[in-house]
Each structure stands twice: as C-alpha cells, then as structure tokens.
N, C-alpha and C positions, 0 to 999 in steps of 0.2 A: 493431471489436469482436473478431475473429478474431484478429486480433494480442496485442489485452490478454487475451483467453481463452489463446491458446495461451503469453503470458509466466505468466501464473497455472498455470497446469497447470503449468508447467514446477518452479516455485516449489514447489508442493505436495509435487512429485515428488520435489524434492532433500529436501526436509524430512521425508518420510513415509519414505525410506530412509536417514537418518540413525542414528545408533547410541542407541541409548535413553541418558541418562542415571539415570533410575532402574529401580533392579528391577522394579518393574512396570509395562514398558513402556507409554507409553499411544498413541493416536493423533492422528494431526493432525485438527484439524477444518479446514473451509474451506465455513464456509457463505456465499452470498451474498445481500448485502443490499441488491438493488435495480440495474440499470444494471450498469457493475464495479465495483461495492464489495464488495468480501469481507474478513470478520475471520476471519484466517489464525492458530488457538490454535497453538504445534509440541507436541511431545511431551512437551516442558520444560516448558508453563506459558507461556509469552513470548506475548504479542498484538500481530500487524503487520496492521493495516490498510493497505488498498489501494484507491486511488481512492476515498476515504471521504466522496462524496455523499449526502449522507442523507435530513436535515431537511426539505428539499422536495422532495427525487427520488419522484414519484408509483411507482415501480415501489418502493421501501423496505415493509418491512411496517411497519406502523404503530408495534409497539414499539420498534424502533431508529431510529425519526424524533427521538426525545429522545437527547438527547446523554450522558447521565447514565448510559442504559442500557449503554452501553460503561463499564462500571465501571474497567477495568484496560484504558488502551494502552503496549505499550511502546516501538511504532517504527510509522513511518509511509511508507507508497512509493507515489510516483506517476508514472503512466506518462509525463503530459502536461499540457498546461496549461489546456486546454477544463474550462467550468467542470462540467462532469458526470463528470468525475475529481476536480478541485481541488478543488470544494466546501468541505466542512466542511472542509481541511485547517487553516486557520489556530486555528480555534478548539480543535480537539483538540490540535493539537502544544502550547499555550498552557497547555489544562488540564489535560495531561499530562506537562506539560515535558518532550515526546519530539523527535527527533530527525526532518525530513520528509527522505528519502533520492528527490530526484530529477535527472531529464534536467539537466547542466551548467547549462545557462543560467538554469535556471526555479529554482533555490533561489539564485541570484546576483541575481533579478528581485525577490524575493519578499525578501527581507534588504533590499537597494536602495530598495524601494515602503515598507518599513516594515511590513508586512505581516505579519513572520518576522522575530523579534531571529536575528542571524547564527547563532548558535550551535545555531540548533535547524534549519538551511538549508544541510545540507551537500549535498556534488554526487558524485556519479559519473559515471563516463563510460561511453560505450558498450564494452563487455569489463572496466570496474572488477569488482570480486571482492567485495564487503561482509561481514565476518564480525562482526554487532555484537555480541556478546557472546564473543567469541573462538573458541576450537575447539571450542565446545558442540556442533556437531552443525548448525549454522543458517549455510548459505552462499547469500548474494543474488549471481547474475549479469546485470549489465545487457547487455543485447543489443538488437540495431539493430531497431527495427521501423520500417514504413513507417504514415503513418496518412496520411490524406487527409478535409476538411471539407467536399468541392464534391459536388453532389450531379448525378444524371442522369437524364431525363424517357425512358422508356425506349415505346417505339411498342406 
C-alpha cells in the first residue's frame, strides 16, 4: 500500500505542477475512493482512474459503488493485478472505451483472457514515459515497485 501511495503522490505531483492550459488555472483533484482507487481530474478536465475497485470494495463510499457515477473516464492505470486494484477495470475500460495502461505482462494477460479487446490493453514498462494526450501538461512515469502478498504472525 505504501508503494501505490507513494506512485500516486508522485502522479499528483507531476500533474499539479504542470503548466495550466487554460486562463483560469484550475486544480488537480485526487480524491480517494476506497482501498487505492483514486479519480485523478488534471487541470485540463481529463479523468485517470487508478486501481478502480469500487462496486464491492467495502472501504468505497457508497456513491461511487455505481459505476454510472463515474460519468467521464478518460484513461485508466493499474498498479498490479490483485483483484483490489483490477476490480472494476474491465467494465469501465468497455464503457468508456478507454485505454487500461498497465505493468507489461498484465494488459498482454487481460487481451489474451479475452477479458480487454487488445486495443484498450496497452503496456508500459518500468521507466516507460506515457504522455496520453500529447504535451498537454500530463506525464505518467512507470517506476519499479516492490509488492509482496505473504503475510506475517508477528509475537
């Protein structure tokens, strides 16, 4: 969890010191919605959801458990492939016909499974660069993290 916290900060950070496209600058939001889901608005207007667990994740507020409430997505990132990241991914990329930007192997899985039509299952790598809407001001850097599932009985 300290891991996807400290890749979201990071993300925030690049986007909240971006150069405004409009005269009236506005601000990034980055609220979270339950676990690590966060709908990341930039300054533009653009919505990147992240790790977008929703519908059954007991920590969601109850409004954004309906999928509907996400009116506008326009990009999707996920850390990992545990399903309290991947969740809702299939359905939103489908009703959004957006693009899911993850770890190498897990959008080659997800295309593969039938899961994700290819073209909404591309991949980065760890140091890939993402600029999806070009030099607006919205740069995604993939960087290494460590995660671990095994758990420890501590005395």
């Amino acid at each position: 969890m300290k891991t996807t916290i400290r890749i979201i900060t990071a993300i925030a950070a690049m986007i909240a010191a971006a150069p405004a496209v409009a005269q009236d600058a506005k601000k990034a939001e980055l609220p979270r919605l339950g676990q690590a889901a966060f709908r990341l608005t930039t300054p533009g207007g653009k919505v990147i959801m992240i790790d977008p667990w929703l519908a059954t994740n007991p920590r969601t507020p109850e409004k954004w458990k309906n999928l509907d409430e996400l009116a506008k997505v326009d990009l999707i990132l996920v850390t990992h492939a545990h399903n309290d990241h991947l969740g809702n991914v299939p359905e939103l990329a489908k009703k959004h016909n957006v693009p899911v930007w993850s770890p190498a192997g897990l959008g080659s899985s997800l295309a593969t499974l039938g899961i994700l039509p290819a073209n909404l299952a591309p991949r980065i790598d760890k140091g890939g660069v993402l600029k999806p809407w070009g030099d607006a001001g919205v740069k995604i850097t993939a960087t290494q993290a460590e995660h671990s599932s095994s758990s420890r009985k501590t005395a």
